[in-house]
C-alpha positions in Angstrom: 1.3 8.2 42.1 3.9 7.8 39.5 6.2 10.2 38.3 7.9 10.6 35.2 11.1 13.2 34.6 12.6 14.1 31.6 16.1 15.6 32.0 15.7 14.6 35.7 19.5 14.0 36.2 20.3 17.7 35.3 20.6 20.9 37.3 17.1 21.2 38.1 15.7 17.6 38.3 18.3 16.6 40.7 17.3 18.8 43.7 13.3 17.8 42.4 13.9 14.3 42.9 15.3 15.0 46.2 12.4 16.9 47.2 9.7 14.3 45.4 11.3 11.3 47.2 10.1 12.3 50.6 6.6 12.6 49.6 4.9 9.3 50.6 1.8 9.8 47.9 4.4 9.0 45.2 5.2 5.8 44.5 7.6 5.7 42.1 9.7 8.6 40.1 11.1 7.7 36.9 14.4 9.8 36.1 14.4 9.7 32.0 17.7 11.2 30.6 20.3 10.8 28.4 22.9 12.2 30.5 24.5 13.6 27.4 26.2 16.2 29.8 28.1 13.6 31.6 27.1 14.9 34.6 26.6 11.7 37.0 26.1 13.6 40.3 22.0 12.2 41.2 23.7 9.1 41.5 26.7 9.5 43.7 27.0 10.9 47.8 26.5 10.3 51.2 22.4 11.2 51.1 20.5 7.9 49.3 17.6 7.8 48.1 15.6 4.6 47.9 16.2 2.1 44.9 13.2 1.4 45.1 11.4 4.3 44.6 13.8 5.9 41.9 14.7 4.1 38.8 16.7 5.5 36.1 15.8 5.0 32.3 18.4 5.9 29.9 17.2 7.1 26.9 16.7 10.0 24.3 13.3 12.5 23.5 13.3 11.3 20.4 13.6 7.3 21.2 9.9 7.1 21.0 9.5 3.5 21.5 11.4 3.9 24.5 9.5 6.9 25.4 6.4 6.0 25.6 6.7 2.9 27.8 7.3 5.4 30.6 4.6 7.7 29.4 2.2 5.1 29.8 3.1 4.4 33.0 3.2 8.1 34.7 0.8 9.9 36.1 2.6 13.2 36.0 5.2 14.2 33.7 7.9 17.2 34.5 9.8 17.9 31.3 12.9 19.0 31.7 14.9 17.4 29.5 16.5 20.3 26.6 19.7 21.6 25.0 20.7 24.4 27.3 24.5 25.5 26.8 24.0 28.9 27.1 27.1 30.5 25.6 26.4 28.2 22.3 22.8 28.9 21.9 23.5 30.4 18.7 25.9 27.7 17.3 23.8 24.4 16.6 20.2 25.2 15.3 19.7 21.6 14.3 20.5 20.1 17.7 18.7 23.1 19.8 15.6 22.4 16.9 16.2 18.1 17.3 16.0 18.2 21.1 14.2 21.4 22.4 11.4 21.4 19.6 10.7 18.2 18.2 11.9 16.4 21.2 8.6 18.0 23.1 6.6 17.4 19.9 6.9 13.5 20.4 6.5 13.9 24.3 3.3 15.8 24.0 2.0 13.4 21.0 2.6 10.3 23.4 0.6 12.2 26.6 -2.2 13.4 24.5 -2.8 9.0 24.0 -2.1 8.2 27.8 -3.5 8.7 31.0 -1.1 11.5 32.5 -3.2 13.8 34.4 -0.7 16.6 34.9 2.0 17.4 32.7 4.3 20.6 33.6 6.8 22.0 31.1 9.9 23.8 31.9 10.2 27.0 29.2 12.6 30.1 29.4 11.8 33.3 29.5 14.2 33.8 26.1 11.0 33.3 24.1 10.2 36.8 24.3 13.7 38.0 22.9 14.9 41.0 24.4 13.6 44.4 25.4 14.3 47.3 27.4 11.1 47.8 29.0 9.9 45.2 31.6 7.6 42.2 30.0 4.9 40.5 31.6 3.1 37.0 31.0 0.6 39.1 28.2 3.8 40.6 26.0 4.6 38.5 23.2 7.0 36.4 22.7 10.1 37.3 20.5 12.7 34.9 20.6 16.0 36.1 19.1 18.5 33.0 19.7 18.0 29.5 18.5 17.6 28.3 21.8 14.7 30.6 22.7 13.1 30.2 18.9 13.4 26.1 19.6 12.0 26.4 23.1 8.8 28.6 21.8 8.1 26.3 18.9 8.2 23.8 21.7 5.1 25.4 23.6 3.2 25.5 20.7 3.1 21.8 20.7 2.1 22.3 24.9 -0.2 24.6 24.3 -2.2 22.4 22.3 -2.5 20.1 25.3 -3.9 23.1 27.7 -7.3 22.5 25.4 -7.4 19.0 26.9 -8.2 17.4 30.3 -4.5 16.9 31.2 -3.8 19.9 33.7 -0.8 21.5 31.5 1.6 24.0 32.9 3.8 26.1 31.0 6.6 27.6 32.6 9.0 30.2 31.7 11.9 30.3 33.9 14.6 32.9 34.3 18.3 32.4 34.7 18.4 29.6 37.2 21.3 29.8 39.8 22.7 28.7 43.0 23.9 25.5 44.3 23.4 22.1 43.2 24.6 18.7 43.1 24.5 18.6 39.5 25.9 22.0 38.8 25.6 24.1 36.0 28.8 26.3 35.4 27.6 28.2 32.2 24.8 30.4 33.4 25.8 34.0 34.2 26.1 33.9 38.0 27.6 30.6 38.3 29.9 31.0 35.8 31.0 34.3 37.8 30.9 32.6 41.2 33.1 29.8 39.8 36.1 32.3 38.0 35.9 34.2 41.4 36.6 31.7 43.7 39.0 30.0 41.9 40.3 32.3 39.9 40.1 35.6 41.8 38.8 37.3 38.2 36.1 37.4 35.9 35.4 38.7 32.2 32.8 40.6 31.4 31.1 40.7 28.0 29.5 44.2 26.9 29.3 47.2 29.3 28.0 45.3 32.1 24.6 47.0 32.3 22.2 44.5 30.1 19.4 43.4 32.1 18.4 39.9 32.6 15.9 38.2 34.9 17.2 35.5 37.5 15.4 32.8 39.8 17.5 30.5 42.5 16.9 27.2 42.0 15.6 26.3 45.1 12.7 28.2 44.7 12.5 26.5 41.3 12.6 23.0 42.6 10.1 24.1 45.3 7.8 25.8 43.1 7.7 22.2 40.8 6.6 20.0 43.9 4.5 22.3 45.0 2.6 22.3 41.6 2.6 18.7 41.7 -0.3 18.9 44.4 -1.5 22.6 44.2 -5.2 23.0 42.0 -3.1 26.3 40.6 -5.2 26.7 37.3 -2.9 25.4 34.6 -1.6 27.9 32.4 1.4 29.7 31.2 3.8 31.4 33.8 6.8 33.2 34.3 9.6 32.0 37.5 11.2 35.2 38.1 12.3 36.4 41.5 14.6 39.5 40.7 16.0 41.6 37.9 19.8 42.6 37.7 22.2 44.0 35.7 25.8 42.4 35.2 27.1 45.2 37.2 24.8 44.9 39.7 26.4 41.0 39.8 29.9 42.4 40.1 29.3 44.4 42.6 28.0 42.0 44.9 30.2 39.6 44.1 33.1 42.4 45.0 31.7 42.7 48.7 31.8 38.8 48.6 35.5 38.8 47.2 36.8 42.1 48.0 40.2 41.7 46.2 38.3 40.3 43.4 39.7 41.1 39.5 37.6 41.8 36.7 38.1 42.6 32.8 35.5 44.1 30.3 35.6 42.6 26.9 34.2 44.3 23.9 32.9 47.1 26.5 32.1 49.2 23.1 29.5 46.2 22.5 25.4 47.0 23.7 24.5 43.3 25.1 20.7 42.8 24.6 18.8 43.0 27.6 15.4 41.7 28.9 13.7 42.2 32.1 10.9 40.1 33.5 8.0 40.9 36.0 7.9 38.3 38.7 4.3 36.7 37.9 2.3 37.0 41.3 0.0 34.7 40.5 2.5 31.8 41.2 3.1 33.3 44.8 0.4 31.3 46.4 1.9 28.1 45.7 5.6 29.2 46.3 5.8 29.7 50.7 9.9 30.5 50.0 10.4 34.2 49.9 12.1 35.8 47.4 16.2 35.4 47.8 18.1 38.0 48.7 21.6 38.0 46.6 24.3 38.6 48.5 23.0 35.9 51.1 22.3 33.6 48.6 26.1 34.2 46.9 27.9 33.8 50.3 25.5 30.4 50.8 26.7 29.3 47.3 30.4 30.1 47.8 30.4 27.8 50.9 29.4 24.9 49.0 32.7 24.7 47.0 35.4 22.4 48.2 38.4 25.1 48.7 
């Protein structure tokens, strides 16, 4: 079996490519990025992974030539590869539009003509907007930032492969956090648990009590290699664990840090919120129970260096 990753130097691919290696039915994974985020860490460390197996290809989503040689090798495809700086996903639509939408829209064209067998999609749960009320898999989607418009125009170009023979898998992720080798520092929590540890104070935007739906990354990672051998009926599904507020953040965070400082900007300011049932019908290919915060936090602020 070969497998092909887009993005698969980033936050997420890295820990999937450490789980994928050990799995003797693959052959060969295919990390396909651009590593525009400079972030090198897959390919430095003290646990190797075989040169063999893993090959890196250097290129873009929208380098089609280049693109499709590795599409016509793969078996599988995990798309991962997107624009996702959080705190600018309202500054660029062209680049979020470029790499999130049309990106996809030349990676689905090029699996629709090859013999790919599964293809699984990484989407965000910020295609359905924001809302007060809880949402499920059946609400419809609203997005409200360029980010999540560029990342729901993307699975309308996936969803036209879930009428074919490829098994196609659509999946909405919330806020990924925890501990990686390729870290992310912009999402909400890891931001926090960065400015805390090193900083002893953090900056709250709003009130503190917007809503938003989280999911640790290794149950991410987990949940992908599962789905890489699972007869899960392909479809369209949300990666939620857990639901908190910023405040609720804080507060653990405070028990973790107990002489930890924190500021409240614009605190006049009502931050949109949206809140995400966990979809159940992923559970029986996910044997990681759901992570408890506080553990996961103090797990996380052991990784750092000092």
């Amino acid at each position: 079996m070969r497998i092909l990753i887009t993005g698969g130097a980033g936050y997420i691919g890295t820990e999937l490519v450490y789980l994928l290696e050990q799995e003797k039915a693959i052959k060969e994974i295919v990390v396909y990025d651009n590593l525009s985020r400079k972030n090198f860490n897959l390919f430095i460390g003290k646990t190797k992974l075989p040169s063999k197996k893993v090959r890196l290809v250097i290129g873009d989503l929208l380098d089609s030539r280049k693109l499709k040689v590795e599409v016509e090798k793969a078996d599988v495809v995990f798309h991962l590869a997107a624009n996702v700086t959080t705190p600018f996903a309202d500054y660029n639509p062209h680049e979020y539009d470029q790499t999130n939408n049309w990106g996809t829209a030349e990676l689905t064209y090029l699996i629709e003509n090859s013999a790919v067998s599964k293809f699984i999609y990484v989407s965000s749960v910020s295609v359905y907007g924001a809302s007060e009320k809880e949402l499920d898999i059946n609400s419809t989607p609203n997005p409200k930032t360029f980010y999540g418009i560029s990342k729901w125009n993307a699975e309308k170009h996936v969803q036209r492969l879930q009428k074919s023979s490829i098994d196609t898998y659509i999946l909405r992720l919330g806020n990924v956090y925890g501990y990686s080798k390729s870290m992310r520092f912009d999402s909400v929590i890891n931001k926090f648990m960065f400015e805390a540890n090193f900083k002893n104070h953090i900056r709250i935007h709003g009130d503190g009590n917007q809503m938003r739906s989280f999911i640790h990354i290794d149950k991410v990672s987990s949940l992908l290699k599962n789905l890489l051998f699972s007869e899960l009926k392909p479809d369209t599904y949300n990666l939620v664990e857990q639901n908190y507020s910023v405040n609720e953040i804080v507060d653990v965070l405070k028990q973790i840090n107990p002489d930890l400082e924190f500021t409240y900007l614009t605190q006049n300011m009502i931050m949109r919120s949206l809140i995400i049932s966990p979809d159940n019908r992923i559970n029986a290919i996910c044997k990681n129970k759901n992570n408890d915060l506080s553990e996961a936090l103090l797990k996380f602020k052991k990784e750092f260096s000092f």
